[in-house]
Structure formats: C-alpha cells, structure tokens
N, C-alpha and C positions, 0 to 999 in steps of 0.2 A: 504494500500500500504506500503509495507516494503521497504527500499533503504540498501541494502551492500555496505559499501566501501570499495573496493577489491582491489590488486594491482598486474596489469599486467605485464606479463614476457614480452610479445610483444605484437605488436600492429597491423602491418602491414600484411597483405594477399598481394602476389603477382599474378598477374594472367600470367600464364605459356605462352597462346598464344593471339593475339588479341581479343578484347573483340564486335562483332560488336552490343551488345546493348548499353553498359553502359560507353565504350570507356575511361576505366582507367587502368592504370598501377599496381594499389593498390588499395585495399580496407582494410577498418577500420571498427569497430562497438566500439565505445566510452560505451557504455552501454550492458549490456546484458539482457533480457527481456524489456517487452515495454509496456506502461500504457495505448496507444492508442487501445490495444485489439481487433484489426480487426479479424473479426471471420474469415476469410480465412486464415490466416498470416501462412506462409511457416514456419517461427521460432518456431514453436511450434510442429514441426516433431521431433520424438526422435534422429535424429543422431544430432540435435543442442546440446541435452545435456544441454541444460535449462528447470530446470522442475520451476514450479510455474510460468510460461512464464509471466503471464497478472498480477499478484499480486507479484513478488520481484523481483526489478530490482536490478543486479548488478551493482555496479559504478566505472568501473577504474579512480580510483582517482589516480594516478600516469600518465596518459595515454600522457600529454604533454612530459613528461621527457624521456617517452619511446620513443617518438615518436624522438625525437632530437639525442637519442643514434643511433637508427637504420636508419635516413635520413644519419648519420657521414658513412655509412655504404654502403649505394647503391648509395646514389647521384657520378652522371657522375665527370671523373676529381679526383675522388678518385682512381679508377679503374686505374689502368697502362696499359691495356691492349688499353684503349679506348687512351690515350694519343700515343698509337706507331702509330702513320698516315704513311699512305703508300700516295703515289701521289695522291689521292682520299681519302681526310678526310670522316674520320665516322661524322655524324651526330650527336653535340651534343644535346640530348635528356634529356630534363626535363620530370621528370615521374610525370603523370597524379595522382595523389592521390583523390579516392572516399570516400566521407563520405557517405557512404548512407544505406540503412535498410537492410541489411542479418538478424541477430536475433534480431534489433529495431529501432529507429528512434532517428536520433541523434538527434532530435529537440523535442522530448516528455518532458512531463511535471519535469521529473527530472534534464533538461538540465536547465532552471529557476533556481532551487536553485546551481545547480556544476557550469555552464558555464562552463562543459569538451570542448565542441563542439568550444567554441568561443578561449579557450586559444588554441586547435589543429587550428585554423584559423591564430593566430596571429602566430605559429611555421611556418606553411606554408609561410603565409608573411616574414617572416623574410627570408626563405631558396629560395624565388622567383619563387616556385613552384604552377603550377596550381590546380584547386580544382574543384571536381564533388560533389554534394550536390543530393540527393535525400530525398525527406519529403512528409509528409502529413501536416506539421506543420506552419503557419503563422509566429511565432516566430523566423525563419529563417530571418524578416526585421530586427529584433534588430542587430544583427549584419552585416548590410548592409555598416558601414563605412568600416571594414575591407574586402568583398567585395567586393568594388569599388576598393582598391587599389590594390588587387589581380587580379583583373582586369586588372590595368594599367601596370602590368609589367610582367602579363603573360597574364592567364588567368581564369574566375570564370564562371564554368556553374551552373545553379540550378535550378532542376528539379521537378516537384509536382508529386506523384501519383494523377491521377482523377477518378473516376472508376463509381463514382453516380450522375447524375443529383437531382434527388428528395432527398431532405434532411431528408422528410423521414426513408426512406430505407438507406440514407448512415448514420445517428444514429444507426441502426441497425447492421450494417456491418461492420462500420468506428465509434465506440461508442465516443470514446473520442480523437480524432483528429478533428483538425479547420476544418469551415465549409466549402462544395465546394467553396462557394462563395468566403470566406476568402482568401481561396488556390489562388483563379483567380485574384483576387485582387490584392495579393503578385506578384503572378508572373508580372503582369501589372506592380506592382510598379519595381521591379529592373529590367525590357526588360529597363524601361525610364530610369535608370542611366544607362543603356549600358551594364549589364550584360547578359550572355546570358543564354538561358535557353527554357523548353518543357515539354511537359506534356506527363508522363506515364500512357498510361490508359489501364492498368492493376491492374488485372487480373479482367477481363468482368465476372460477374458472371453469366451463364445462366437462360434463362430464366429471371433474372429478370435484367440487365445491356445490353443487348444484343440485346434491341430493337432498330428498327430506330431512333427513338427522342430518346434515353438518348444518342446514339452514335452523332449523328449531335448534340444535344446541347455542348456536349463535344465539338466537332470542332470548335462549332460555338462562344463559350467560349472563347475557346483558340486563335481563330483569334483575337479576340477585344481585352485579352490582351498579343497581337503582340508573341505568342511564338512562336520559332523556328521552330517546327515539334510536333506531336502528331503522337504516334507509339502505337498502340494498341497489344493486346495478349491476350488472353483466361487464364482458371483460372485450377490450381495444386491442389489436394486432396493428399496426399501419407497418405497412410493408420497409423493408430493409433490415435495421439493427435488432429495432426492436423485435419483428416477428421471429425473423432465421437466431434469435437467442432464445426465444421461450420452445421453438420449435426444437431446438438443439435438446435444452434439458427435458420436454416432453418423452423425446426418444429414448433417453439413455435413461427415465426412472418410469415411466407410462407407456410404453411402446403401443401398446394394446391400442391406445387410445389416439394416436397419431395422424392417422388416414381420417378419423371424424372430425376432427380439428382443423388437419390441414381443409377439409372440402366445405367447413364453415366459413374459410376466412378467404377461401380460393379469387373470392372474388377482387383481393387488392383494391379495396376501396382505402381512399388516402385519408381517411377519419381512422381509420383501422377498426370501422366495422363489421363487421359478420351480415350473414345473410339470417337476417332477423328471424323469418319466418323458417327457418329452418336449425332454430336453436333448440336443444333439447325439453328444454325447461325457460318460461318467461319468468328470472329470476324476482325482476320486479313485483309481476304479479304477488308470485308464489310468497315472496317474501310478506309483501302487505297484508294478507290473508293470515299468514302466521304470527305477523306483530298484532293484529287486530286480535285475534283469537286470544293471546296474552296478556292484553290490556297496555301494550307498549305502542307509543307512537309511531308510523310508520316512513314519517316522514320529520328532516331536520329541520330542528327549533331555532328561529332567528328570537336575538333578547334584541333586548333594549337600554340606554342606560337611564339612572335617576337623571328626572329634568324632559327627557323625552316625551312626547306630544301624544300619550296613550290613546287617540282614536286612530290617528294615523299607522301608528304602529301596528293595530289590527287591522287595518285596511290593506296594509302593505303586505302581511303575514299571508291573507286572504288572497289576494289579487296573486300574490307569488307560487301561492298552492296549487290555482286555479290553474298556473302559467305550467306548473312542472305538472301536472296531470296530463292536462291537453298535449304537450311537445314531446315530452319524452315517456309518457306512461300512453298513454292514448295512440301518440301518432297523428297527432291532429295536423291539420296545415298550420305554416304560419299566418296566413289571413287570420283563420279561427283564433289563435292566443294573442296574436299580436299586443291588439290594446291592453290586454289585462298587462302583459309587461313592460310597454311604456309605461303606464299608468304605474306601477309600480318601480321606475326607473326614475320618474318626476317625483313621488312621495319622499322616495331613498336623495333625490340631492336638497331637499327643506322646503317643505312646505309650511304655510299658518297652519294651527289646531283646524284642524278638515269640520271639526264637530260646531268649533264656532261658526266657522265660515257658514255652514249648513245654517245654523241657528239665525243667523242675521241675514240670510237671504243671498248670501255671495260663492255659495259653492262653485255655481257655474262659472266663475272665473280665476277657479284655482285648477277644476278638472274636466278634462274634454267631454264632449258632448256625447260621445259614444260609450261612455262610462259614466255617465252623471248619475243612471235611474241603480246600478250594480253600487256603486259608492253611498247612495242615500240609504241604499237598502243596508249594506256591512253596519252603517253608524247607526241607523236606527235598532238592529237587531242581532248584531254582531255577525252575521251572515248574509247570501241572497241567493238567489232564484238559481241562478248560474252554478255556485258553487256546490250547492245541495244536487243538482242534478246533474254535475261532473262527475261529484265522489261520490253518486250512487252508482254511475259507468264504472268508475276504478274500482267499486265493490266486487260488483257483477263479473266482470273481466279476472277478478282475484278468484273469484269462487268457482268460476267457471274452470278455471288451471290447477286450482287443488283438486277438486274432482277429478278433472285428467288425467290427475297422478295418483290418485288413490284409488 
C-alpha cells in the first residue's frame, strides 16, 4: 500500500438539485482510492481518474484548510442576497455537508495514521454545520465525542453500507472493511448517544446478496441496533475497470455464478446498468416489503437542524419521496416526477415558512403552479392525493415480488 500526500485545490462537491438518497448539500472525499477494495466499488470506473484505485491512496493533507477557505464562501449570511428579506424571510439554511464514499471511505485504514476525516469533523463543529457520514468502517466510534456534539447543535447522521450477511462472502466482496457485525455494532453504539443514522444496503449483489435470508437478516440487524430506515438498491457494472474486476473475483470465488452475471450486465450500458427486467430479484421491491413487514423504515430519513422552517421540511421530505418512488422504484418518466423534484430543489436552496406564506395568501408566489394544489395539501394535512397513491403503487409492486419469491 503506497499513501500520496497530495494537496487539494478544493474540497467540496455541491449537488445542483435535491438529493433524495443521501440528503446532503455537499459532498467530500478526504482521500482518493480506498484500501477496503470492494470488488464492486463504482470508484474504480475510468471517469474517476484514479488508476491504482485498491493499492495508492491519495491523501489530501491540506483538506481541513481547504475546507474552512471554501465554508468562508457559501455559508448563509455571507450571501447578501439571502440577507434582503422581503415580508417573508428566506429560510436560513445550514448546508448538509457529506462525508461519505464516491472514490473511498473516509474511515479506511489511512484515516488511523492522517485523522483527515476527524480534523474535517472538528471544522464542521466549529462552523455548526450538520454532517452525513457514510462507511463500511467501525473506526467511525473513535470519533464519536465530536459526534455527539455535532449533534447537539445541529445535526450528525451516520450511515453503514451493509450489503452481506455471511462473513464469508463479504471477505470476498468487502476484503478489508470491518466486519458486518462490527458495522451493526457501531451503529447500535451511536443510535444510544442519540445520533442518528441507517443502513445502506447497497448494492445487493445478484445472485448471491439477493436472497431472502441475507435480505431479512439485514433488517433484522438493523432493527436491534434501532436504525433509522434501511433503503436497499441493486448493484452498477459500467464497463472497463470496474466490471472486468468484480468479474475477475466472481470467477475465482463464484464461478457457478458467472455466465448469469456476465449476461445481466452484457448489455455495456455506461451507467453500469443491468438489464432490469431480467434481474433475478427486484431488490428494491423485495426489500420495502421486508422493512415494512418489521416496522422499519424503508426508505432514508433527511433531519433537519434547530431553527429550521418545520413545514417546509415536511414538504421537502414528501415531495422527495414522491420523486425517489416514481424514478427509480417505479420507473416512471421524467415528465411524471419532474416537478415534485424541482419543487423540492427550490424548498432545499430557502424558502419563507411555506405555512405562512399559505396563511396570508402568498403561496403562489413562493411555488409553481403545477404544485401549488400537492403543496397546500402536504401543509394542511401532512400529506396529498399524489403521494398516498404513489406509495400504494410501491406497496402493490412490493407484495407482488414477495409473493414471486415465496
């Protein structure tokens, strides 16, 4: 394992419109390539531009300093724009900052000798900014003081990938990342200081993740230590590095299973999709049906911090759900979700309290007309017409795929 200490120009990724999986404003990768060497890992597709992904990791060792230049930068209240209030204050918004794995795991084995990840914790504490954590790494407790107090004055999610029951198979898959148990463990320990947090369980690998029992142990995991939700999704090939490696270790520990995989992914679609309809198991489905069944959420929990504009915040939670049902559970066109996700890409950069607005007769000139009667309806009754009659499609479509399989 080789370590570069490298020094970043920037730091921060902004994501342009609402995010309804990973519900951050920013994302970071403190490190570039990753020692944990998941044979599936997205990071290892050429448009990442990390070659030697699993053997030299880069190390922004500047990456606190950059971070504090560019918070001087977007944080709210800097903006003059945000300061000219009309009779209905904008919303002010603390932005969501993710630490979590595009090209590695900010909690991998090089984070022990930098502590990149724990000084980016202590910048955020200081700027009173919330924090999205996603790891496969247990080493996420050591920094569990500063956590909790991230916590107390906004907010701190932390999220596991889970994706293997049999430890097995996830040495195989998951070679050098803490062990499922570990994961379940951690997350049990920071639910009990009040942090919040859920498990990703993603990407379901066919075929062999994608049974009954590794998916219900998953849930069943996850209940005991008290997560938030568990939101499942199937697994990405995009042709080149990434696939001809996951295809590599399929042979030499699954062979069996090779020829089904290779003739899912045959198609070389450059998202590194599969041919949907010819997947064994609709993970999503299956999985919603089995969080349901537990009384666990199925889908991830956006917070909020103190100060925040709680009609809004249900409106945006709403509108976002609607958006990840219809696109990626559904299959809907983007005509069909479109608005609900602008609509919740306008909430997400600050709007006035929506509730006032509504109360004094001025809605219509906070939200478009194509969502005005879906929006009146969330504020009056926490719900509407649209979204009860979505997620009885995502019921329907759940129960319909358990039955398939049982």
């Amino acid at each position: 394992m080789f370590y570069e200490e490298v020094q970043a120009r920037s730091l921060l990724s902004k994501r342009i419109v609402a995010d309804a999986w990973f519900h951050s404003n920013y994302s970071m990768n403190v490190y570039r390539g990753c020692q944990f060497s998941c044979a599936y890992c997205d990071g290892m597709a050429e448009h990442y531009h990390v070659d030697n992904f699993r053997e030299h990791v880069r190390v922004k060792i500047n990456a606190p300093n950059v971070l504090e230049k560019e918070l001087e930068r977007i944080l709210p209240g800097r903006n003059k724009s945000l300061l000219d209030y009309t009779e209905l204050k904008p919303e002010y918004k603390r932005p969501i900052i993710g630490i979590s794995g595009g090209v590695s795991d900010s909690y991998q084995q090089a984070e022990k000798k930098y502590q990149i990840t724990r000084k980016i914790l202590e910048v955020l504490l200081r700027h009173k900014l919330p924090v999205f954590l996603l790891t496969k790494s247990d080493l996420v407790l050591r920094d569990i003081d500063l956590l909790e107090d991230i916590n107390k004055q906004s907010f701190a999610s932390v999220c596991f990938t889970i994706t293997l029951m049999d430890e097995n198979q996830k040495k195989i898959y998951e070679p050098h990342s803490s062990s499922t148990e570990d994961r379940f463990n951690a997350l049990k320990t920071l639910r009990s200081k009040g942090i919040r947090g859920g498990v990703m369980a993603m990407p379901i690998i066919p075929f062999i993740g994608d049974s009954i029992e590794n998916m219900m142990g998953i849930v069943n995991e996850s209940k005991k230590a008290n997560s938030e939700f568990v939101l499942f999704a199937g697994m990405t090939l995009k042709p080149g590095r990434q696939k001809r490696h996951f295809l590599e270790t399929l042979s030499r520990n699954n062979p069996e299973k090779l020829s089904r995989i290779k003739e899912l992914y045959s198609n070389e679609n450059r998202y590194g999709s599969p041919y949907w309809d010819k997947m064994p198991v609709n993970v999503m489905a299956l999985g919603h049906k089995l969080c349901l069944d537990e009384g666990i959420n199925p889908r991830s929990v956006r917070h909020s911090c103190p100060g925040a504009y709680v009609p809004n915040h249900e409106v945006l939670q709403v509108l976002l759900d609607i958006k990840y049902w219809m696109s990626s559970f559904l299959g809907k066109s983007k005509r069909e979700w479109s608005k609900f996700h602008e609509g919740a890409s306008l909430i997400e950069r600050g709007l006035p309290n929506l509730k006032t607005a509504l109360e004094m007769g001025k809605l219509q000139e906070q939200i478009h007309p194509a969502l005005l009667n879906e929006v009146k309806e969330i504020l009056k009754t926490g719900s509407c017409e649209t979204y009860q009659r979505i997620q009885a499609e995502v019921n329907e479509a759940a129960r319909i795929e358990y039955d398939r399989l049982n």
